[in-house]
Phi, psi and omega in degrees: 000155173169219194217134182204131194227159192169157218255133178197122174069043181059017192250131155307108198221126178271163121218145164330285190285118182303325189279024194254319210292135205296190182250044170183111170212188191277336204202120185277148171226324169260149137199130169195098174309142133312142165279135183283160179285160188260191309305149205284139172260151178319301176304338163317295196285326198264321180289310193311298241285298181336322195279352188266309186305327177303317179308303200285357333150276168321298168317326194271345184273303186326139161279014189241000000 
């Protein structure tokens, strides 16, 4: 969950859910998960290290 925002068909478009996000737009303009609550459990910490491939994951996508 978060806020994750991107530019596609020249439309702004939101979402919540990181797995809603289509798989081709123009442009990442957000990206920000909710922060897990503390205190962090290791898996807690294993899950954060995941959100930097995921951004770059979203980049790699983009068409612009």
């Amino acid at each position: 969950m978060g806020e994750f925002v991107i530019l596609r068909n020249g439309k702004i478009e939101k979402y919540s859910s990181f797995d809603e996000i289509p798989e081709s737009f123009e442009h990442v303009i957000k990206f920000l998960p909710d922060p897990l609550p503390e205190p962090h459990s290791d898996s807690d910490h294993e899950e954060m290290l995941k959100w930097n491939d995921k951004l770059k994951e979203l980049m790699k996508r983009e068409t612009r």
